[in-house]
N, C-alpha and C positions, 0 to 999 in steps of 0.2 A: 537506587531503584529506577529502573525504565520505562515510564508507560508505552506502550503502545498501542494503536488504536486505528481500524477501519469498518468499512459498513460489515466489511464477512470476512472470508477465507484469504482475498489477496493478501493481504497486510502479511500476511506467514509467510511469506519471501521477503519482506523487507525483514521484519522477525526472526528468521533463520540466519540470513546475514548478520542480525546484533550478536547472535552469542556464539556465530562463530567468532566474529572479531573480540566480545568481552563477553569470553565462557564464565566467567566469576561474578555477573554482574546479574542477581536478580531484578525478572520481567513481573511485569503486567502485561496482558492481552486481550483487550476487549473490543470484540466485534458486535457494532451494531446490527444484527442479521434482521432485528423489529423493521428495519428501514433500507436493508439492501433490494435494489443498487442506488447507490449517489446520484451515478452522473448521468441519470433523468431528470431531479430533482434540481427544484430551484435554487441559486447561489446563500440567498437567508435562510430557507431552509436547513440547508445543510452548517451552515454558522452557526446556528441554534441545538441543532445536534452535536456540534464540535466541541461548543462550550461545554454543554449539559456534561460530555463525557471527560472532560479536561475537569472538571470540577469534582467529578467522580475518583479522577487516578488521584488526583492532589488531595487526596483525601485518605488513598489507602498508603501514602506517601510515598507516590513517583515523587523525583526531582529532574528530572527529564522527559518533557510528554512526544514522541513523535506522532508525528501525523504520516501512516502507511498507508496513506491514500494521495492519490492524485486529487482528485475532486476536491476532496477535504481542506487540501492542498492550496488549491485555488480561488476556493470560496473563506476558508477563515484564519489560514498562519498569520497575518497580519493583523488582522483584527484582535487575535489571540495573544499577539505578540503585545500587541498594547491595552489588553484588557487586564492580560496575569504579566505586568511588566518584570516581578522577578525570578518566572519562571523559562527554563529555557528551555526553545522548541527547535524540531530539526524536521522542516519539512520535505515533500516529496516536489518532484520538477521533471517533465518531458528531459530528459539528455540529451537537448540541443545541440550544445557546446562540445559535446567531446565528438559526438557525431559528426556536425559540422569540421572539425579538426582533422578528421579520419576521412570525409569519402573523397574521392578520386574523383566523382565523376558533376562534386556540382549537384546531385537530386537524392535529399533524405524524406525516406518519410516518417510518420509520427502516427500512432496508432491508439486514441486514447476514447476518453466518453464524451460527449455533447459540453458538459460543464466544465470539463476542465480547459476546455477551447476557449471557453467563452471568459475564462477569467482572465484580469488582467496579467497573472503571471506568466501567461505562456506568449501575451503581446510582447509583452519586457524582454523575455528571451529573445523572442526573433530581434526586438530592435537592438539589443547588444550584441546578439551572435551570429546571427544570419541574413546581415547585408548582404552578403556578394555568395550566399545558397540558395539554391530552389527546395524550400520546406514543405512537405505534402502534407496535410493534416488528413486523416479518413478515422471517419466514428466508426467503429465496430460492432452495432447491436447485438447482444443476444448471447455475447461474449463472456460477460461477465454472471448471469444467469446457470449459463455449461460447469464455470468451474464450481460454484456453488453448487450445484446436482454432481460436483463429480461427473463428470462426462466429458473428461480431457483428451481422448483417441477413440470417439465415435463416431461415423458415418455422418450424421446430423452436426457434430462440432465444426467438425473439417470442412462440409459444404460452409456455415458461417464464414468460418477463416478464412475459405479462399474468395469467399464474396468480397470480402475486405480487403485481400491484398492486393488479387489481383490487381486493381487499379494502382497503386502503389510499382506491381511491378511493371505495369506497361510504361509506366512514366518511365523506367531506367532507375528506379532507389538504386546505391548502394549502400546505404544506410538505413534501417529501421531500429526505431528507437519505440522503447517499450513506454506507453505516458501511461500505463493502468497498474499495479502491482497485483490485479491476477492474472495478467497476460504471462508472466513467465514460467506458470503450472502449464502452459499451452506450448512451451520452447520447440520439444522435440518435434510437436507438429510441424510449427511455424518452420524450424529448421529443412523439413521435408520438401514444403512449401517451396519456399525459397532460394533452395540450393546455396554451395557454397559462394557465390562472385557475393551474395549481401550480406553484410554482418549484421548481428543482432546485439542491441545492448539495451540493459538492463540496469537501472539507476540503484536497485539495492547495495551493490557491494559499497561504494560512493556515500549513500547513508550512512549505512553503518560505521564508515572511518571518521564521519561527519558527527557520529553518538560517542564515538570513542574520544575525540578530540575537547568535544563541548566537556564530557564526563571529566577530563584530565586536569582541563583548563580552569573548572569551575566545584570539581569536590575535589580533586587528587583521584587516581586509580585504585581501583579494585573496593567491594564491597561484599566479598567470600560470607560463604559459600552461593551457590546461586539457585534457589530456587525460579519455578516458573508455573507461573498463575493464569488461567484463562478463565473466560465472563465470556456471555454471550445478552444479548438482549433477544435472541431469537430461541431455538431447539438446542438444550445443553447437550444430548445425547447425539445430535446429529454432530451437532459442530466436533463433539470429542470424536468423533470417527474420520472428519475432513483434517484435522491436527494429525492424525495417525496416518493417514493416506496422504497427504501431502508432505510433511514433514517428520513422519516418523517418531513421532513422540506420542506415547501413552500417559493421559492424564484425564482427569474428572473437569468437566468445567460446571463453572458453579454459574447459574441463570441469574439474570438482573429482569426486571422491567422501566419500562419509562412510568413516572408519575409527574403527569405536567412535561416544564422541562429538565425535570429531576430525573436522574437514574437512580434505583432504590436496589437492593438485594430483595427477593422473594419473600416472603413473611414465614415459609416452611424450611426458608435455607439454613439450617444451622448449624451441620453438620460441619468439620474443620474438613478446610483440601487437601485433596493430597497433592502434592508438589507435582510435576512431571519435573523428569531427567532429561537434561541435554540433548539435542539428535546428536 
């Protein structure tokens, strides 16, 4: 079983990549929407939320928590790493390195939220990967707020976006590298954006080979049939509508709340789920 887990809606690209790579391998998906977005908040903050929810999956029995979040990312894989020393995590990371490998011209940029800049792991990147690259970091406000409203090719999205890249493209990027995992519900814009001379990459598929590998190494493959479960800590009816418009799956999701730094199910939720089907 897979957990998966971000503050909302991103994580569903990192998520759709898991079961296309292991369609037989029942999810969990719990977005914290009580606390979206992250990567405002402080780095403990969000460690505290990461656990709270890592204690949660490991409970409904993930044996795999990924973290589909950037932020999350940066603020607690590590600390998680040695707090659940036998549980095994697959986190997310700016694609530095393969960027860096690809551009021609020397100037990538990197497109993520305030925290996940500030964490050590996107320092460690650059000092392994991009010695001899011009790395552009720019925060994107307001970004992560759009896809959450659904407002992925609106007037007011697009003026965001191009606030954002702009700068990015006057430097010369030929690389932009996705550091948020709800930037890629935004592609086709950003593709418009940017035309074709800059690639755009996106760390999901990478994960998911990354969930496949761990799952192989550490249970043996496959654990048929595969249902898929969503939580939300925010609006269960909204969020079942962002799964259906983003990824294409029809399913119930069942609400949680925070108690403390406990997440609890509802006290009225009793009702059994109904699974959603694969996109």
């Amino acid at each position: 079983m897979i957990g998966v887990f971000d503050s909302g809606v991103g994580g569903l690209s990192v998520w759709r990549e898991i079961v296309r790579e292991l369609p037989d391998v029942p999810t969990l998906y719990l977005a914290d929407q009580a606390h979206v977005p992250y990567g405002l908040r402080p780095l403990e903050e969000v460690r505290q939320f990461a656990e709270g929810i890592t204690r949660f999956l490991l409970a409904q029995d993930a044996t795999v928590v990924v973290l589909a979040c950037n932020t999350a990312s940066a603020a607690a894989l590590h600390y998680l790493r040695a707090v659940f020393s036998q549980v095994p995590f697959v986190g997310m990371e700016p694609a530095v390195k393969p960027a860096v490998q690809r551009t021609r011209n020397g100037r990538v940029g990197v497109i993520a939220t305030p925290a996940t800049f500030q964490g050590e792991l996107f320092a460690s990147l650059l000092e392994r990967f991009a010695r001899d690259v011009h790395v552009i970091p720019q925060v994107c406000p307001g970004l992560v707020e759009a896809v959450e409203a659904g407002a992925l090719d609106t007037p007011e999205t697009e003026t965001l976006l191009r606030a954002c890249l702009e700068p990015l493209l006057t430097a010369g990027i030929d690389e932009l590298v996705l550091g948020c995992t709800h930037y890629p519900f935004l592609r086709p814009l950003m593709e418009r954006i940017v035309g074709p001379k800059v690639e755009i990459i996106d760390p999901a598929p990478a994960v998911a080979q990354q969930v496949r590998r761990v799952l192989e190494n550490k249970y043996g493959a496959g654990e048929s049939p595969a249902p898929h479960t969503f939580y939300t800590t925010g609006d269960p009816t909204q969020f079942a509508g962002a799964i259906e418009r983003l990824v294409r799956v029809r399913s119930e999701v069942r609400p949680l709340r925070w108690d403390g730094d406990e997440i609890k199910a509802l006290p009225d939720e009793t009702d059994p789920l109904r699974r959603a089907s694969p996109p």
